[in-house]
N, C-alpha and C positions, 0 to 999 in steps of 0.2 A: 418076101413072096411078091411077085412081078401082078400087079392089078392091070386090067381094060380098062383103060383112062379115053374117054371121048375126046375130051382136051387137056392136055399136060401143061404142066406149072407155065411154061414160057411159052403156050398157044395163046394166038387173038382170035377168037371165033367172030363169026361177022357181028356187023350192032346190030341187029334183033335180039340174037340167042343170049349176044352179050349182055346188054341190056335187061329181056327177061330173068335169066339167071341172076343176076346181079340184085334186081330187085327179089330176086326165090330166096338169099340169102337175108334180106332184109328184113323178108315177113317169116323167116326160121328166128332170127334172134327177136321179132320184135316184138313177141309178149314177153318173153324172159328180162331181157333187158328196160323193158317199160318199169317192170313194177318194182327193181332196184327206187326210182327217183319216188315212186310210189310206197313205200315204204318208210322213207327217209325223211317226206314232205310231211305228213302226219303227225311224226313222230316227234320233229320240230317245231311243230305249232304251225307250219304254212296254210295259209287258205287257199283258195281252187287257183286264185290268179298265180302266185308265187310256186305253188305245183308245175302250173304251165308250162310258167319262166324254166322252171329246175329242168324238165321233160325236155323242153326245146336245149338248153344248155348240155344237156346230155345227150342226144344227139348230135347234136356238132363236137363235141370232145369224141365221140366214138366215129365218126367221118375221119377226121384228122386223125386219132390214132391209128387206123385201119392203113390208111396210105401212107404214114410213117413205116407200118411195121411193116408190110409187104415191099419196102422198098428195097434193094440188094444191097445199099448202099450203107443207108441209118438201121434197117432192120434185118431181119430173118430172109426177108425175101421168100416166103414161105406164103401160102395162099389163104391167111389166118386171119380172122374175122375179129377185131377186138371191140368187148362189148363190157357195158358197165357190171361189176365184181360182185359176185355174193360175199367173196370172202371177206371183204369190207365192212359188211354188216356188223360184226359183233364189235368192231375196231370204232365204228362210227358211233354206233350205236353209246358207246362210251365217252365219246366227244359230248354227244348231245346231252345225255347226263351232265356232264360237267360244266355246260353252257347257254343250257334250254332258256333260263331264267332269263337272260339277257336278248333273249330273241330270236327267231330263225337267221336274220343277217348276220347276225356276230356267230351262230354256230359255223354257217357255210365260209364264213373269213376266218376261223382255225382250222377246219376241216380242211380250207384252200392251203392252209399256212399247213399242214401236217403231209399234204400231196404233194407239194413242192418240195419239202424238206426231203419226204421218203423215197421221190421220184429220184431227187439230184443223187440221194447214196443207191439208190437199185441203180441208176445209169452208172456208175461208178464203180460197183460190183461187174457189170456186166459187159460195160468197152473195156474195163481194164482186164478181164478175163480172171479177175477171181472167183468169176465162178465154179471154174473147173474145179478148185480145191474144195469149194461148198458141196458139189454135186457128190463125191463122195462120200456124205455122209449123211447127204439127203437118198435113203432108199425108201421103198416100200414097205417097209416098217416103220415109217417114219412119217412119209406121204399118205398112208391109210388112218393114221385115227388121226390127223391134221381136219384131211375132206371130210371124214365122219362127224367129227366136232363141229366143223361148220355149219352142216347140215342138220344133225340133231338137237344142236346147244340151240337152235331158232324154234324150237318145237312151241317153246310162249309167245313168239312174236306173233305166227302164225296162228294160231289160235284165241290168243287173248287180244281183245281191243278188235280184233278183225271177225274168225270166224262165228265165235261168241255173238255177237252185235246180231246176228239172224241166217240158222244152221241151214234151213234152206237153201238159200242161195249158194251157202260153201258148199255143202254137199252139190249138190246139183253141178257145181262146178268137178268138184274131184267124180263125182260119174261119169260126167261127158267127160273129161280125160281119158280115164280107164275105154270109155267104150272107144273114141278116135283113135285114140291109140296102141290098141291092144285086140278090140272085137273085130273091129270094123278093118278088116281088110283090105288097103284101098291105100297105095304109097302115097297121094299126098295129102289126104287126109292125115294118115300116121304122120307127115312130116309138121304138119300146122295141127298138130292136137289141142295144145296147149292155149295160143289163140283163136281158135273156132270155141273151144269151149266157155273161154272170155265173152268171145261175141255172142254168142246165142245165150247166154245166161245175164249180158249186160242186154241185151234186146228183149229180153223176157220183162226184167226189172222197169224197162223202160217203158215197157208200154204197159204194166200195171202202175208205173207212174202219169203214163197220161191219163187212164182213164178213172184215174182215182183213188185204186184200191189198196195204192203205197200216199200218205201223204208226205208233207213235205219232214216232218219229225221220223219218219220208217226210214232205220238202217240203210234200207236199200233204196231207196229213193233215190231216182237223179235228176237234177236239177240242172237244163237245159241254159239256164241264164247268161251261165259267163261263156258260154259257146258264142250267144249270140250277141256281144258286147266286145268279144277277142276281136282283133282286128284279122284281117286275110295274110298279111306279113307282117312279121315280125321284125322288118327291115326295112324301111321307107328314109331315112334321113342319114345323115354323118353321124350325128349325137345317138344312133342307133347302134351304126356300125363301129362306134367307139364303146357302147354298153359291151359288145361279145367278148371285151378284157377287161378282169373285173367287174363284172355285173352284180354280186352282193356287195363291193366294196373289198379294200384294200386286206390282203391277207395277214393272218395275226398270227403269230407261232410262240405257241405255247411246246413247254419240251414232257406236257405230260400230254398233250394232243398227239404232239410229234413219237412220241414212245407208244401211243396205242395204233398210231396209223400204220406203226413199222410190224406188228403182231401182222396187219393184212398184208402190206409187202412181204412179209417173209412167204405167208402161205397162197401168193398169187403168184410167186417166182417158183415155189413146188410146184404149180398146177401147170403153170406153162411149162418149165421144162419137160413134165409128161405128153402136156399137148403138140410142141414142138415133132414128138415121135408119131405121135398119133397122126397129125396131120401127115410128116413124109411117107407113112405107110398108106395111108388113104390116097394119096396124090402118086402113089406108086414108083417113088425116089428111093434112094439109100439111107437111111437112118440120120441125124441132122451131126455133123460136127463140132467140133467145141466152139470153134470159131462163129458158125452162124447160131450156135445157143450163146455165145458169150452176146452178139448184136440184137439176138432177140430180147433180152433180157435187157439190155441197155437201152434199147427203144423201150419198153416197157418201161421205163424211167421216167425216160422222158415225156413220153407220152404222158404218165400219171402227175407229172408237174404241170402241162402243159393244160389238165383238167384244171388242175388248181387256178390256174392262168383264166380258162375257160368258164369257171365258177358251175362246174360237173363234176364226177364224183369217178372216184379212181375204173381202172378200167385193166383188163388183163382177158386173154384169148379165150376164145371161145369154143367149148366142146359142142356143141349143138350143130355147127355149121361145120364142125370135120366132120359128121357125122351124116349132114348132108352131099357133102364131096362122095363120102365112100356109096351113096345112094345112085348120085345119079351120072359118076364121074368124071364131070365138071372142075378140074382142078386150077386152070387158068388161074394164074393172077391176075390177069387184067378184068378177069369177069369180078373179083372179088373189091379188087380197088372201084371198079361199076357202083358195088352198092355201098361202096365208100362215101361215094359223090353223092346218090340218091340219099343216104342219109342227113347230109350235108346241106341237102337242098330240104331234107324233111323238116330240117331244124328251125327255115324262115317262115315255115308255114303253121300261124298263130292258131288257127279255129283247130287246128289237126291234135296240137298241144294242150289247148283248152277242151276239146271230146275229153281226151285220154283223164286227163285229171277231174273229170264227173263221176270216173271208175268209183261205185260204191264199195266200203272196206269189207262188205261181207263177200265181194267175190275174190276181190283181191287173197283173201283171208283162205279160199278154197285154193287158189291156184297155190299160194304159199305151202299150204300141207301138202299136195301134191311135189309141188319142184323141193321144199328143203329135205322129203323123206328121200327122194332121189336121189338129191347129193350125195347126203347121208349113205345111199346104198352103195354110192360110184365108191365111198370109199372103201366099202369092204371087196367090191372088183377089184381095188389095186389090190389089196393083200392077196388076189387070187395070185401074184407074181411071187408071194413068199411062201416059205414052206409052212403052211398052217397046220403042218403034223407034229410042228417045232414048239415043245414045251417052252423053249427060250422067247421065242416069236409069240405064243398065246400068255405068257408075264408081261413081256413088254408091253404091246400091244392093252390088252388090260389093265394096267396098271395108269399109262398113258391117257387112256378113254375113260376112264374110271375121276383121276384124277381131273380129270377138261370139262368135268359135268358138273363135278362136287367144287373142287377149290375155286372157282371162280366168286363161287356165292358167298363164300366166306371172304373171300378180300373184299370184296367189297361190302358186303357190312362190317368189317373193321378196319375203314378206314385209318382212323386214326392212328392203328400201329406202324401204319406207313408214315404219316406224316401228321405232325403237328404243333402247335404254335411254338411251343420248350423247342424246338428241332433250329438247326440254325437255319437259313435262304437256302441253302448248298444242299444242306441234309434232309427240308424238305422238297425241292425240286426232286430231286434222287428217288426218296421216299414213291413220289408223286410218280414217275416215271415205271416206278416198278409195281407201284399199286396198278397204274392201266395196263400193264404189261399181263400181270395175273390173274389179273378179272376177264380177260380176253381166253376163252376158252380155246380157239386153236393154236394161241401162244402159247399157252400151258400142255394140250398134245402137245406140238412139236417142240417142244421144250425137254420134256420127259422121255419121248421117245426115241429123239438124237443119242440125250445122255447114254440111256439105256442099252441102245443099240450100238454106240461106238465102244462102248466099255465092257460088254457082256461079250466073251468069245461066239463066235458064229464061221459060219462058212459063206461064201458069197452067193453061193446059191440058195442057202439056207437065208440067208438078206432079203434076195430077189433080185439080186445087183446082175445087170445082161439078162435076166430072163423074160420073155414074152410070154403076156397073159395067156389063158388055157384058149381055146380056139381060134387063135392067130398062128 
């Protein structure tokens, strides 16, 4: 279906529009993508300064991956925004378990050493073109309780340790959502929902922290301090610009790291491949090729090594900002590689770093319920592509999602049948690999529901294999 494109993929519009635009894309992923390092920092043990660092570090891996992947060359060439991964959460999240003990640096140098590893086999997957053979057997039955898992299996991170801490402020945050985004009729409002409702509930907090009524022990309290001790760049010397490779220190790879980081590669390579379509219908192109899915995916490789490189955290396309194209039809490349740069440039500026990680975890903890129920919903839209009248499609599916909620919890409190001491080096590595493997709930969907789905007879339509969502 042929879209009014204001500027097509291979248009330069002049530098104002380019420019504004360029930054419009910036502040569409840049609550979403802030509160990934927000999340992470926490949960590591990092304090405000080492948050900064993480914030600024992700930024600049999401600059450089953007201009990787928009390039015709290395990537897709597609006008695709890449931004740091939810579906990493629960893969990470699993690292940090098995490494907390030893400190936030040595977590981020396996996490580095699990990016790297997972980046070089996704690059490998995806310039050698073995993709194409994966793709069919990743359908819609397969990609739907994946993104579901994602999205629900967070429902504790989101609530506990975050909203918990003081409901107010979460709530407050998921109302002013719903209302930007839904009541209030007004396109860019609805476009910056998610951050206007950040700001005006972190501006609320903050000035009941000036004038007293939060102290410094209140959840929500924020403490202005390390803003005003940040330096203005983050870049002033050599010994600086030698920190932006390896800045936690030297990467470590471990192969039970490296097995739970490859659960989110798998399901950041499902996600793009759908977004890949998405984006060339929004940008009003022909559907994407094998050839330019086999490069997208292959930047996407590299790109996630390149985080590991960066000492940032994996990174895979962004649905928010296709979602902005089809708004304001804006499709340029060049506008998108703009807010490439602007990010890039976002990453030297240290006081901008240090605001963001003052974010108290009870609003964090509201945006969370908000964005993971999302996800979570995006996945049952994909199934809208399969026949859900299909007894075989509602087992699978079921069975799949059922399974990605419950087994996860059990492998990991039983450790040990995975692996332990009586086990030989070989048997518990192994052991060790597929413990993180199964504790990783979208590992476990798309595990279940490949099998399912290639084994169980079906029809391709009855799959969703060629079919477009219901109102496209």
């Amino acid at each position: 279906m042929a879209r009014h494109m204001v500027y097509g993929i291979n248009d330069k519009p002049p530098f104002l529009i380019m420019l504004l635009s360029g930054a419009q894309h910036v502040l569409t992923l840049f609550g979403s993508t802030t509160l990934v390092p927000l999340i992470f920092g926490p949960a590591m043990g990092m304090d405000t300064l080492q948050i900064a660092s993480l914030i600024s570090c992700v930024y600049f891996g999401m600059g450089v991956a953007t201009l990787i992947q928009t390039s015709k060359k290395l990537g897709s060439g597609l006008p695709i925004v890449q931004g740091s991964s939810f579906s990493f959460i629960p893969s990470v999240m699993t690292v940090i378990a098995l490494y907390k003990a030893s400190g936030p640096e040595t977590v981020m140098q396996y996490m580095g050493g699990g990016l790297i590893a997972g980046g070089i086999i996704l690059s490998i997957i995806g310039y050698s073109r073995i993709v194409g053979v994966i793709r069919k057997v990743i359908t819609p039955v397969v990609i739907g309780p994946v993104i579901m898992a994602i999205g629900f299996s967070l429902a504790g991170t989101a609530v506990q340790g975050n909203a918990t801490n003081y409901w107010p402020a979460s709530l407050a945050v998921v109302v002013l959502i719903f209302l930007f985004s839904l009541v209030l009729k007004n396109k860019y409002i609805n476009i910056f929902a998610i951050l206007l409702a950040i700001v005006v509930t972190y501006l609320a907090c903050l000035g009941l922290s000036v004038n007293g009524t939060f102290d410094p022990s209140h959840p929500a309290y924020v403490n202005l301090e390390t803003v005003k001790n940040a330096s203005w760049l983050r870049i002033s010397s050599i010994e600086d610009v030698k920190g932006l490779v390896f800045p936690w220190g030297m990467p470590q790879f471990s192969l039970m790291a490296i097995a739970a980081m490859l659960a989110g590669f798998f399901a950041t390579m499902i996600e793009s491949i759908g977004d890949y379509h998405s984006v060339s219908y929004a940008s009003g192109v022909d559907d994407p090729d094998s050839e330019t899915i086999s490069r997208g995916i292959g930047a996407e490789g590299m790109c996630c090594a390149l985080s590991g490189v960066f000492g940032s955290v994996g990174t895979t396309s962004y649905t928010e900002n296709i979602g902005l194209i089809g708004l304001t039809g804006v499709a340029s490349r060049a506008v998108v590689r703009t807010g490439a740069v602007i990010l890039i440039l976002m990453s030297f500026v240290g006081k901008l770093s240090a605001l963001i990680a003052t974010m108290p975890s009870p609003i964090i903890g509201g945006a969370y319920i908000a964005l993971f129920g999302t996800i979570g919903a995006m996945g049952i839209q994909v199934l809208m592509r399969a026949d859900m009248s299909s007894q075989r499609n509602i087992l699978i599916i079921g069975f799949a999602f059922l399974m990605a909620l419950g087994l996860p919890g059990w492998v990991e409190a039983n450790q040990s049948l995975f692996m332990n001491e009586a086990q030989s080096q070989v048997m518990h590595t192994l052991g060790g690999m597929v413990w993180a493997v199964l504790k990783t709930p979208m590992a476990v969907a798309g595990l279940c529901a490949a099998v399912c789905d290639s084994l169980v007879p079906g029809t391709d339509e009855e799959r969703g294999i060629n079919v477009k969502p219901r109102g496209i």
